[in-house]
N, C-alpha and C positions, 0 to 999 in steps of 0.2 A: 339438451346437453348431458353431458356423461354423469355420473356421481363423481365427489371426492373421494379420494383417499379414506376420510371418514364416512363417508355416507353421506354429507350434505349435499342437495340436486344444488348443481350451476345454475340458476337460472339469470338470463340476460338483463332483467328487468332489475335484481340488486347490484347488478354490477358499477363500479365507482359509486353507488350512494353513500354517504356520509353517517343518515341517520343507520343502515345497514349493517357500516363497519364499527360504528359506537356499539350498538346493540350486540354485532359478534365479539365484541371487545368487551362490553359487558357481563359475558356470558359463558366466556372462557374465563375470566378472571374470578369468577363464582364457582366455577367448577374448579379451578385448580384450586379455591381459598387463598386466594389476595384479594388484596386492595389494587383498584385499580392506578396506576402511575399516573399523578398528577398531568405530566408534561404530554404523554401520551394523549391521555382525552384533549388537554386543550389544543392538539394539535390536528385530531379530527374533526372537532369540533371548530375550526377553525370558520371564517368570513366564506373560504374558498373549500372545493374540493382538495386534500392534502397532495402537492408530488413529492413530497419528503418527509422526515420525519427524523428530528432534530432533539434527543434530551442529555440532559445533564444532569442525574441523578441515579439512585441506585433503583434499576431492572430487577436485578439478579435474573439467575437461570430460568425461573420460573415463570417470572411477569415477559421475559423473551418469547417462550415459546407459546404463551397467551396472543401475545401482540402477532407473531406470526400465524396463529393458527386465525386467529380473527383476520388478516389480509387473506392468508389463501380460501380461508370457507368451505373448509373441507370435512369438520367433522359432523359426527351426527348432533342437531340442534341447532346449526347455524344456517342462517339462510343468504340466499343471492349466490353470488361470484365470487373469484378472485377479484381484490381490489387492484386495476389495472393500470390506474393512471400512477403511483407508487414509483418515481426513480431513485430518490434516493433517502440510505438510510445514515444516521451521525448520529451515534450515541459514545457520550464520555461519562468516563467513571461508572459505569454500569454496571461493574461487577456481576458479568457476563458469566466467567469460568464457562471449565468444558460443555456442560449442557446447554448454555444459553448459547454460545459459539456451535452448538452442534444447529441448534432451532435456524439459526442462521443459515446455514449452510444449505437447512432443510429447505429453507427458503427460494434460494438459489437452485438448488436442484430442480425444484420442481418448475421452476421458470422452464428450464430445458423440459422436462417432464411432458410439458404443457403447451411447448411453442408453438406448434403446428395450432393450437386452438385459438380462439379469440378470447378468451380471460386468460391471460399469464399474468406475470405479473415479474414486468423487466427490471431488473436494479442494476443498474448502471453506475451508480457510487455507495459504496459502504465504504464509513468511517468508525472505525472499533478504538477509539480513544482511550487507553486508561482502563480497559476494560477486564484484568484479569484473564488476556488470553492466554493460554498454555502454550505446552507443543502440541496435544494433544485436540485440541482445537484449532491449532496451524493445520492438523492431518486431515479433519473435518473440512476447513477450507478446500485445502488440496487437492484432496479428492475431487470435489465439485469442480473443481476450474484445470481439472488436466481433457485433454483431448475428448471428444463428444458429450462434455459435462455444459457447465452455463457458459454460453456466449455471449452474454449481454453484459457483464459488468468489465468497465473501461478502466474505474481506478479503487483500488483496494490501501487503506491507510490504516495501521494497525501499530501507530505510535506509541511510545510511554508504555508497552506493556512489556518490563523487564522478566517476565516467565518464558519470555519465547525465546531468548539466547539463539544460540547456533543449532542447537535441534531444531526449533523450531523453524529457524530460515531452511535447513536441510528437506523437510519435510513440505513447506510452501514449494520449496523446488521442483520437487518430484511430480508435483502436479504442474506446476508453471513451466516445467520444459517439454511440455506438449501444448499449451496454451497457444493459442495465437490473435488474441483479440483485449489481454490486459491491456491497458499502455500509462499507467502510472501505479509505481508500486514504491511505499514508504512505511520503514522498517524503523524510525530514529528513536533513540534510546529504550533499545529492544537486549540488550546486553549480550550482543551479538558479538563474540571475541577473534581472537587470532585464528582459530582453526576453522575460521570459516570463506578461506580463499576457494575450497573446491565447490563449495555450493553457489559463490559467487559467480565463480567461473563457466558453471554448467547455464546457470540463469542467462548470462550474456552472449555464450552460442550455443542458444538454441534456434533451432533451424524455423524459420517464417515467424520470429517473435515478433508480435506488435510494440513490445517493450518500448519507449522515448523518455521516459522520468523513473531514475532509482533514487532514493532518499534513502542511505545510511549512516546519518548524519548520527554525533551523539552516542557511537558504542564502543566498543575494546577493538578496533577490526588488528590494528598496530601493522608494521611493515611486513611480518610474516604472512599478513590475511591478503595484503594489497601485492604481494608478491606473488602470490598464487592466481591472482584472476588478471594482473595488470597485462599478459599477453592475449587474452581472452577480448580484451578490450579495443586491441590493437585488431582484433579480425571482427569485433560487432560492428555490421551496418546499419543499427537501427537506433541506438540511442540517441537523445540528447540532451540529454540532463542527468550530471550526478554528483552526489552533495556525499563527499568525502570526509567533509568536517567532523573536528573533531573527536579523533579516531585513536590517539596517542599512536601515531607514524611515526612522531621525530627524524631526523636528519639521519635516515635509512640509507644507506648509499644503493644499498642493491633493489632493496623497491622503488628506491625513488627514481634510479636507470632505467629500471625496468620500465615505471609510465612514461619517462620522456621516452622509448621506444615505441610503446602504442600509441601514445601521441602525433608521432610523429607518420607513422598509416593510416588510423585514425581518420574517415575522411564527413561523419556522421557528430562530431560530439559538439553542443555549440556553448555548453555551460559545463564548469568541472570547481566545484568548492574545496578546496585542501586548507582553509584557515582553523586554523585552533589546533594544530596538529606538532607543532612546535619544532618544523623541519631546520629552523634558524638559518642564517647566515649562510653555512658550507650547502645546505640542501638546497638552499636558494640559486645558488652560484652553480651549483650542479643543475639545475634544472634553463640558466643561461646561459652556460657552458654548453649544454645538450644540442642545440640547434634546434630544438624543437620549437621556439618561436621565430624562429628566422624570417624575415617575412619573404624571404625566394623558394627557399627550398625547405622551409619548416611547417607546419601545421598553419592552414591559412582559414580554416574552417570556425577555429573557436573565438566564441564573441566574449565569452567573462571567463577569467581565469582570476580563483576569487584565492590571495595568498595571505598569510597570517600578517598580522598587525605589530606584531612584535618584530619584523624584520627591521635592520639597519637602512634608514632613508635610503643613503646610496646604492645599494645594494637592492631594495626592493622599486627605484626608480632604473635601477639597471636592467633587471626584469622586466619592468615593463617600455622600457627602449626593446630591446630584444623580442616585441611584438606583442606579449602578455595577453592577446585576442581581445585588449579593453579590458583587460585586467584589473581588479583592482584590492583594496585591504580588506582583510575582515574586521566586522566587528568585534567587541568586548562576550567572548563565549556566554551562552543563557544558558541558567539551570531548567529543569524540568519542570514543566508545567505543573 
């Protein structure tokens, strides 16, 4: 097999070992001077071979790029493979920042780097919880996952990191609207605000997206942001999940027109959450006014249509006469994790 990147020879005989990826985890974490991460070793060291890798403590930047340099086995002093059997990664509260989000990426890229070979090493789910992401680490993403970059990873979850606001979804775009193999992408309480309808909009047509799950659940989007992508929605054929919640919309007339329009084209969307957004009574009535649940000639596709809990009984029982797709309240708004 070829060298790494570092210098360490591939060889087949370490690949997936355990005791292997302990010892290159050992060994990068002595050269960079850490400690090695609790949660880390017990999860190599686990009963089984690991396909995941699961912590909830503080990484930082540095114990990242340990942990990834011990999976892929590349530099000089580590021995064996890429650790291949590796699909997914879930780290919260890691206090990742730009560097630990770049090791990441590093990650991912070389997946593609590497595919054609027998050690890759496919992640198919990363979870960045709480992790101190930037915009700046959105770009690191990005990059890797625009057109002939990683094909392997399905869902990307980069919750509770309010540094990533609306650059940062700008910047996940730019690579995401040549992607064609995402298909779950969850941004909630990212403090992603009003002026981020065009990045929304570019995400939803783009051409051969795999896209089926957005989660914007939890930021500032407000009616100006949903007005800028709500026609966008009305020509995507690919979703079918999006969690709108609590957004501060309120009883917008003209955004709220606007989605009963692409609603009503719309022939792809089977879930749409708008609770906690506080459209009340009049936005309600507008959205049963619209036709868009008619059950002849309105949107006959969506299965839950999830409206705020605050509305007037009769009014949010009107609603759902008017077809609501199994509609039904939201619950009592959650703060952050």
């Amino acid at each position: 097999m070829a060298k790494g990147g570092g210098g360490a020879v591939a060889s087949d005989s370490g690949a997936n070992d355990q005791a292997v990826l302990a010892k290159n985890y050992s060994i990068m974490c002595k050269s960079l001077g850490i400690k090695q991460n609790e949660g880390v070793v017990e999860v190599i060291n686990g009963e089984a071979p690991p396909d995941h890798v699961a912590v909830d403590s503080l990484l930082g930047p540095v114990g990242a790029r340990a942990l990834v340099e011990a999976l892929m086995a590349r530099q000089e002093g580590l021995t064996g493979a890429a650790y291949q059997l590796l699909t997914t990664i879930r780290l919260w509260r890691s206090n990742l920042g730009e560097e630990g989000v770049r090791a990441i990426a590093d990650l991912l890229l070389d997946t593609f780097k590497r595919k054609l070979e027998p050690n890759s090493v496919d992640i198919s789910y990363l979870q960045l919880m709480d992790c101190n992401v930037t915009v700046a680490g959105c770009g690191f993403l990005s990059r890797v996952l625009q057109s002939g970059g990683n094909a392997a990873l399905v869902t990307l979850n980069l919750d509770h990191n309010d540094q990533i606001g609306t650059a940062g979804l700008r910047a996940l775009t730019e690579g995401l609207c040549t992607n064609v193999t995402l298909r779950r992408l969850s941004l909630a309480y990212c403090e992603i605000d009003a002026e981020a309808g065009r990045a929304v909009k570019n995400l939803l047509l783009t051409y051969n997206s795999a896209l089926e799950e957005l989660n914007l659940k939890g930021n500032r989007l407000s009616g100006k942001a949903l007005l800028g992508f709500a026609r966008a929605l009305g020509k995507n054929a690919m979703l079918k999940s999006l969690d709108l919640s609590n957004n501060d919309i309120g009883p917008d007339k003209e955004a709220l027109q606007a989605l009963c329009e692409a609603l009503k084209v719309n022939k792809t969307l089977l879930q749409l959450k708008l609770q906690e957004n506080h459209i009340g009574d009049d936005g309600a009535k507008m959205l049963t006014d619209s036709g868009v649940f008619d059950k002849k000639d309105g949107n006959t596709t969506l299965k839950e249509f999830v409206v705020d809990v605050k509305l007037q009984t009769e009014v949010f029982d009107s609603l759902m006469r008017a077809g609501g797709g199994g509609g039904k309240k939201g619950g009592k708004k959650k703060g952050k994790k």
